[in-house]
C-alpha positions in Angstrom: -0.5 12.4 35.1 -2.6 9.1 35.5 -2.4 6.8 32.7 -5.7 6.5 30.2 -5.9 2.4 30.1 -7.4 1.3 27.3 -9.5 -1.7 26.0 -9.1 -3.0 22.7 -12.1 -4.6 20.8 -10.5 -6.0 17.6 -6.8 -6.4 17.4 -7.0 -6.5 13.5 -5.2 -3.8 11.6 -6.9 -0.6 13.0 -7.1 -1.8 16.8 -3.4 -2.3 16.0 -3.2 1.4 14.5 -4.6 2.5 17.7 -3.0 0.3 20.2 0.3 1.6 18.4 -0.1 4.9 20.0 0.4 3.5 23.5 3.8 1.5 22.7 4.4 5.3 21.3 3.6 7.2 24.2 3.4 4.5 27.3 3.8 7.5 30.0 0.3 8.8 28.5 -1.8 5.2 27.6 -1.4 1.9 28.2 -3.4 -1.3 26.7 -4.5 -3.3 29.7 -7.1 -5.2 27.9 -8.1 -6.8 24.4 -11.0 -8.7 23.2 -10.5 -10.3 19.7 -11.6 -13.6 18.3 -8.7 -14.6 16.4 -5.6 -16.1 18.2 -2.8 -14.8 16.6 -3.8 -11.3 16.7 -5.5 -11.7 19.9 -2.0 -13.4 21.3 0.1 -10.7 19.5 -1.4 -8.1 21.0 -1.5 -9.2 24.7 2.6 -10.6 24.1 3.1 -6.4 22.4 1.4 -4.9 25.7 2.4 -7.4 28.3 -1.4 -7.6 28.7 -2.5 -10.0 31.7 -4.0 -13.2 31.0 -6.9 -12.4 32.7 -7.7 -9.4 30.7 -7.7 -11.0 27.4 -11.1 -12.4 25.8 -12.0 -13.9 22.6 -15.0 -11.7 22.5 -15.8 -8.7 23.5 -19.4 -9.8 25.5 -17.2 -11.4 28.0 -14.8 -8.1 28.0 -18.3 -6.4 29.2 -19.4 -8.9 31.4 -16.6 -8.1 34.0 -17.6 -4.7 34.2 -15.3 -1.0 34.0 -12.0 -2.8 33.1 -10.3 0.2 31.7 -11.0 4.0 31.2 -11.6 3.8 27.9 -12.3 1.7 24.8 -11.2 1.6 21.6 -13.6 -0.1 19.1 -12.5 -1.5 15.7 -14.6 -4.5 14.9 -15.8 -4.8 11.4 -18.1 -2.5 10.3 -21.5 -4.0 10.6 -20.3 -5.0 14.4 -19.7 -1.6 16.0 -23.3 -0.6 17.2 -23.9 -3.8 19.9 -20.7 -2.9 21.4 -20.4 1.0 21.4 -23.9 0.8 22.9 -22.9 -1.6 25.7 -20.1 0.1 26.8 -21.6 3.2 26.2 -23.7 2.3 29.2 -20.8 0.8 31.1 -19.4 4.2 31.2 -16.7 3.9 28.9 -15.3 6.6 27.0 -15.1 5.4 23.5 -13.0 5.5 20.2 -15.0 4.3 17.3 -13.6 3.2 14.4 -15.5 4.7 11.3 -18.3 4.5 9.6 -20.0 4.8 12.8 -22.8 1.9 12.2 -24.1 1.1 8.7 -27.7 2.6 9.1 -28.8 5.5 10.2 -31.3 3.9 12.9 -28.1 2.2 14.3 -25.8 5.4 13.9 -28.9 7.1 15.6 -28.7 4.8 18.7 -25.2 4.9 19.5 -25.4 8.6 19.5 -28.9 8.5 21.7 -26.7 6.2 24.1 -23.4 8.5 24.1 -25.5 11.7 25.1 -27.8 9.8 27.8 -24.9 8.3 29.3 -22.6 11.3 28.6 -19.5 9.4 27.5 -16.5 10.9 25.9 -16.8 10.1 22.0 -14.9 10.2 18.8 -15.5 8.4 15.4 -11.7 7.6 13.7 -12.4 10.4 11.4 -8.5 10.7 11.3 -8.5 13.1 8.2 -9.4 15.8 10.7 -6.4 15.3 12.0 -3.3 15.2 10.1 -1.0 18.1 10.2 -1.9 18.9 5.8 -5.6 19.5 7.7 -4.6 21.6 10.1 -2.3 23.3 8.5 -5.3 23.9 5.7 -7.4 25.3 8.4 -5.0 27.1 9.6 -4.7 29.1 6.4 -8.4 28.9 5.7 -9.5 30.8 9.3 -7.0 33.3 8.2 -9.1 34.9 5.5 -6.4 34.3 2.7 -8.4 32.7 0.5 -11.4 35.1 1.5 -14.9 32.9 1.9 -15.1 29.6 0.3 -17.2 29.0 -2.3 -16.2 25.4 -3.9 -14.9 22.5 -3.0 -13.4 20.0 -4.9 -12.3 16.7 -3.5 -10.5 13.2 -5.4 -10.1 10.4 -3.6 -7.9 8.6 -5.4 -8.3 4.7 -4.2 -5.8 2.9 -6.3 -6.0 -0.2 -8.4 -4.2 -2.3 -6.3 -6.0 -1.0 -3.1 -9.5 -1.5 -4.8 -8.4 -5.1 -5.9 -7.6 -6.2 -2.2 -9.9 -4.2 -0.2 -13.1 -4.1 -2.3 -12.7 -6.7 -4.8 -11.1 -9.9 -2.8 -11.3 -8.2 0.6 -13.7 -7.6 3.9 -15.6 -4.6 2.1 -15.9 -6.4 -1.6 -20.0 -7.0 -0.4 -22.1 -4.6 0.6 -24.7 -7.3 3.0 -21.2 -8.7 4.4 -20.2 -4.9 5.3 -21.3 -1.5 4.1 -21.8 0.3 0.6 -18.1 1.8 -0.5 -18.9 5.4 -0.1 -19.6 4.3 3.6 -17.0 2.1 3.7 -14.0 4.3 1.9 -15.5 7.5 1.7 -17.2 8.8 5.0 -13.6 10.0 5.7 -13.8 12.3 2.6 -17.4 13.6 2.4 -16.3 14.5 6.5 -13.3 16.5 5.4 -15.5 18.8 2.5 -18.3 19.4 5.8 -15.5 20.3 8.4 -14.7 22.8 5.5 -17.9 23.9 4.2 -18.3 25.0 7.5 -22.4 24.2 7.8 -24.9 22.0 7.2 -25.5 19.9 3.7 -28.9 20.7 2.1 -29.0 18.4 -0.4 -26.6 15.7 -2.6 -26.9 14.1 -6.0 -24.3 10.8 -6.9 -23.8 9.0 -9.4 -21.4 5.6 -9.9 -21.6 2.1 -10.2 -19.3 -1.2 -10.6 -17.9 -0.6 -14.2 -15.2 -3.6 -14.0 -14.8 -6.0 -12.0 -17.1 -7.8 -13.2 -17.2 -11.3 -14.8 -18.3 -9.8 -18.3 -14.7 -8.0 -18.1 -12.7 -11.6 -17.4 -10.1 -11.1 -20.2 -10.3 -14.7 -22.4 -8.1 -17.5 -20.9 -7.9 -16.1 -17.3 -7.9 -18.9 -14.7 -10.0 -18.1 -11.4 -7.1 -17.5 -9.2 -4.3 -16.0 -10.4 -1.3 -18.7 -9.4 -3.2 -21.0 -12.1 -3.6 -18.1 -15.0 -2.6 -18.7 -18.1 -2.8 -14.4 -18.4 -1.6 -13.3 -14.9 1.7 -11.9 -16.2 -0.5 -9.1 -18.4 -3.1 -8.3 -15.4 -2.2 -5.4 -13.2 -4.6 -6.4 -11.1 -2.5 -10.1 -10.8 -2.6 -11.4 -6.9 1.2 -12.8 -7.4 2.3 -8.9 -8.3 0.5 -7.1 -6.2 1.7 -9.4 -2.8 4.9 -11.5 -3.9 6.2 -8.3 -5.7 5.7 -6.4 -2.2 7.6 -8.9 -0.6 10.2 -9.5 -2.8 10.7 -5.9 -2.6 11.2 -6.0 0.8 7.4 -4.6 2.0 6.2 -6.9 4.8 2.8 -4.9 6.0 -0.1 -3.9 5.1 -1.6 -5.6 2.6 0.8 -8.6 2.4 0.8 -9.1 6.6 -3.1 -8.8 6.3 -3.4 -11.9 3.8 -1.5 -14.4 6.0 0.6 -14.2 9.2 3.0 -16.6 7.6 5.4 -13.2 6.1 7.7 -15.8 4.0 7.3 -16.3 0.3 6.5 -19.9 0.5 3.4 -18.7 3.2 2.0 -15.8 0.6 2.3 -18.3 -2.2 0.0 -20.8 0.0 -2.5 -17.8 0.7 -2.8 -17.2 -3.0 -3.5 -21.0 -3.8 -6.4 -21.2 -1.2 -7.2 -17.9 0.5 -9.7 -15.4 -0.9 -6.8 -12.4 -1.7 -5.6 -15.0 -4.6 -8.8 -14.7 -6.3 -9.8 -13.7 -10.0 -10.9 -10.0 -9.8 -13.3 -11.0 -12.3 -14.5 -14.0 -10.7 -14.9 -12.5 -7.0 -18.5 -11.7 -5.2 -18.1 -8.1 -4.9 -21.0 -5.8 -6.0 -19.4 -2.2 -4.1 -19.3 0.5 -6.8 -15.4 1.0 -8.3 -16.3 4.7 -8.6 -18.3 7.5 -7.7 -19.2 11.0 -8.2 -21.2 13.2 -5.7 -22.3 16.7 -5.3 -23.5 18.8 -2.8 -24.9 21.9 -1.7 -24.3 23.4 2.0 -27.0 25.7 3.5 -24.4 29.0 3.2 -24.2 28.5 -0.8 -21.2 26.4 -0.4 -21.1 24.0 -3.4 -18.7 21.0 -3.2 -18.0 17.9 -5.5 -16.4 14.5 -4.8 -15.2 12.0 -7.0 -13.8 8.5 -5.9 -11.5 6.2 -8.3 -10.5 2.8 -8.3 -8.7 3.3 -11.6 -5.6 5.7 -10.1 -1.8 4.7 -8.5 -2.1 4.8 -5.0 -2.1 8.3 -4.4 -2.5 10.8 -1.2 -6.4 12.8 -1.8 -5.9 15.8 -3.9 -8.0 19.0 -2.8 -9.1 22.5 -3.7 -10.7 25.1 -1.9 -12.0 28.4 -3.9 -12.5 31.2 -2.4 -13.8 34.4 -3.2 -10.0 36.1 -2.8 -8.1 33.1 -3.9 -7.6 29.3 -4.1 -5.6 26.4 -1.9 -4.6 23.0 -3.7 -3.3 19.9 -2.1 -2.3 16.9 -1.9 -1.9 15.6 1.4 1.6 16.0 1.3 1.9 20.1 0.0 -0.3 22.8 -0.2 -0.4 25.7 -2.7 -1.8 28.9 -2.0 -2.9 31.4 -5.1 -3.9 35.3 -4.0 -5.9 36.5 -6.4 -4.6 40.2 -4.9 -0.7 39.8 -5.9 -1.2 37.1 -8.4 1.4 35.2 -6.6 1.5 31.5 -5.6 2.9 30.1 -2.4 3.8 26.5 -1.7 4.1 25.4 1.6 5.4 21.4 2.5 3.4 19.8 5.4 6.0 17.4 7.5 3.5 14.2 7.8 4.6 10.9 10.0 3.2 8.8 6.7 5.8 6.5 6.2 4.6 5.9 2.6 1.8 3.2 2.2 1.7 1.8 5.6 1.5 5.3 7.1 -0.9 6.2 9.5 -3.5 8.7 7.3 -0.5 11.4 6.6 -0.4 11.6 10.9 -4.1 11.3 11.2 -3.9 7.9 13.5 -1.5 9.7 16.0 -3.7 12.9 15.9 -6.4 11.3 16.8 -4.9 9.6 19.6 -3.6 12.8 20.5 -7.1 14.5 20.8 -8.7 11.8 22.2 -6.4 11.5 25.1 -5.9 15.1 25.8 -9.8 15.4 26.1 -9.9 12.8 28.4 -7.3 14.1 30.8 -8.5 17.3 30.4 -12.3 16.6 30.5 -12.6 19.1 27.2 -14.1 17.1 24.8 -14.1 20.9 22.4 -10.5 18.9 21.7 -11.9 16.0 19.4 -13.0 17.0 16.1 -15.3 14.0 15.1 -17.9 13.7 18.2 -20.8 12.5 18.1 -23.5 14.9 16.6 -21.4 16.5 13.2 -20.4 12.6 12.9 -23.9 11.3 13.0 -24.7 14.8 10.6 -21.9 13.6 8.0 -22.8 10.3 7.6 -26.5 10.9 7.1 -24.5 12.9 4.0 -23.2 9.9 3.1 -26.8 7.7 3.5 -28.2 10.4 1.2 -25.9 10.1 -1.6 -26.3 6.5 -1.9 -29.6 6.8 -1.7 -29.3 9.5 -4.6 -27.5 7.0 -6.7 -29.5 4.0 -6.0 -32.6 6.2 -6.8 -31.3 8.2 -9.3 -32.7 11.6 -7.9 -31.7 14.9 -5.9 -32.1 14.0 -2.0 -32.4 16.6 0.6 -31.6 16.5 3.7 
């Protein structure tokens, strides 16, 4: 079987993710090109892949320039860069792996979708919930009729403190001009899942959140503005020095502490706390992304679902339920308990992940993904990938909608 070769745009920590799958599985895929303006993750990568010299760019215009370099290309830019690309390689005749959200406007997620059917690429959005084994496994047991029709859904997404702190308080999704609003951001993934469920169309949402503490108002009196320097650091769970020295010194070295400083050495996490922006005051930060959220929604079969995403939680897999009308499924990522309302017996059944804990890949998700992707392309079957490219675009016009219902305060239908 011929190789899929694969170019990768953004060798940050989800083009890693990705690229991973090939070092996995090098009779299937191999990385044979990467575009990424930072050296050392642009270096690591080609070093990782043996990529030539010739096939490495600093940015991904000059990838494009040289024409078809690869079969396929994986995209993983920051949010509010994914639509120039996808659409130029789109047209190249790429197939494409898009890291989510697909853009962050509908007139953008629009055009990449316009592009993907005119130039009739292969296409799937990193919806990797879709794909984890606790998902299929779910499915599995909801397409049996066991729990009859589904009626509600109910859906917690629980962020954790520490996650919130350095991803949307100090990190690259703290600013919704710099990237996206957080339900975009964090919780496309989610409001996905309950659709792929629901099993039709949303007809209308209602949400409700906004950013209740980290703000400056909530600074507690005689904290510095970065946390090596705070006369209260010791009593703030949110602290920088716990969250990334007390990773290390417990012998974690990836994600988050790799992602604040390629120096993985005490002294070099110390320095990124004195003068990078992870070592920052969560009180004292530019973040204006909401630190929680509620939304509802009604699907056009009567399905009724509800969502509620957390900063204020440990770091914890999602926790689902599914009612149906002859019994109920609850999970949490790593289990699943069935309830028949018939025998009045429960069920528990533990889903084998590949998650390795917090630096897992989605519960298996990443290497599903992979999975689909590159058996639709050697197949040509693209009925294989779950996220394509018109329930994607459907889904996050879902998620458009509920901001739009919490910034406006008001039903919106879709």
């Amino acid at each position: 079987m011929k190789k899929l070769n694969l170019l990768v745009v953004g060798a940050g920590q989800r083009g890693r993710a990705y690229a991973k799958y090939a070092l996995d599985n090098p009779e299937r895929v191999k990385v044979v090109a990467v575009a990424e303006p930072r050296d050392f993750y642009r270096n690591n990568m080609a070093s990782q892949h043996q990529i030539d010299s010739c096939q490495v760019f600093v940015d991904w215009k000059d990838a494009a320039a040289k024409g078809k370099i690869a079969d396929a290309v994986v995209i993983a830019t920051q949010d509010k860069m994914h639509t120039a690309p996808a659409v130029t390689f789109s047209n190249l005749g790429y197939d494409i792996l898009l890291e989510k959200p697909m853009a962050t406007t509908p007139e953008e997620c629009r055009a990449i979708v316009e592009s993907i059917h005119r130039n009739k690429n292969l296409f799937a959005v990193a919806h990797v919930l879709r794909y984890t084994p606790y998902t299929k496994k779910m499915r599995q047991i909801v397409d049996s009729g066991r729990i009859g029709d589904i009626v509600n859904i109910q859906c917690l997404e629980p962020v954790g403190y520490w996650h919130q702190a350095h991803s949307y308080v100090r990190g690259n999704w703290r600013n919704e001009k710099e990237s996206t609003f957080m339900l975009m951001a964090k919780s496309c993934h989610d409001l996905d899942w309950i659709r792929y469920f629901a099993g039709a169309k949303c007809k209308m949402v209602s949400s409700f959140g906004n950013l209740k503490h980290f703000r400056k108002e909530c600074k507690p009196a005689g904290a510095g503005m970065r946390c090596v320097e705070c006369a209260v650091e010791s009593n703030c769970p949110y602290s920088a020095k716990k969250i990334y020295l007390g990773m290390f010194k417990n012998g974690h070295t990836q994600w988050p502490v790799s992602y604040i400083t390629t120096d993985i050495s005490e002294n070099g996490i110390s320095e990124a706390l004195r003068n990078g922006p992870y070592g920052r005051c969560v009180y004292e930060c530019d973040n204006d992304v909401v630190d929680h959220q509620v939304v509802n929604m009604e699907f056009a079969n009567g399905v009724t679902a509800s969502f509620t995403m957390t900063a204020f939680t440990p770091f914890l897999h999602r926790q689902t339920k599914l009612f149906g009308t002859r019994g109920q499924i609850t999970g949490n990522g790593e289990s699943i308990e069935i309830y028949d309302f018939l025998t009045d017996k429960t069920e528990k059944i533990q889903v084998l992940t590949s998650d390795g804990g917090i630096t897992g890949g989605h519960g298996g998700g990443d290497n599903g993904l992979m999975d689909s992707f590159v058996d639709a392309y050697h197949s040509k079957d693209d009925k294989k990938i779950l996220s394509g490219p018109a329930e994607t675009l459907e889904t996050h016009l879902m998620v458009f909608a509920a901001e739009q219902s919490r910034k406006e305060a008001r039903i919106v239908c879709l």
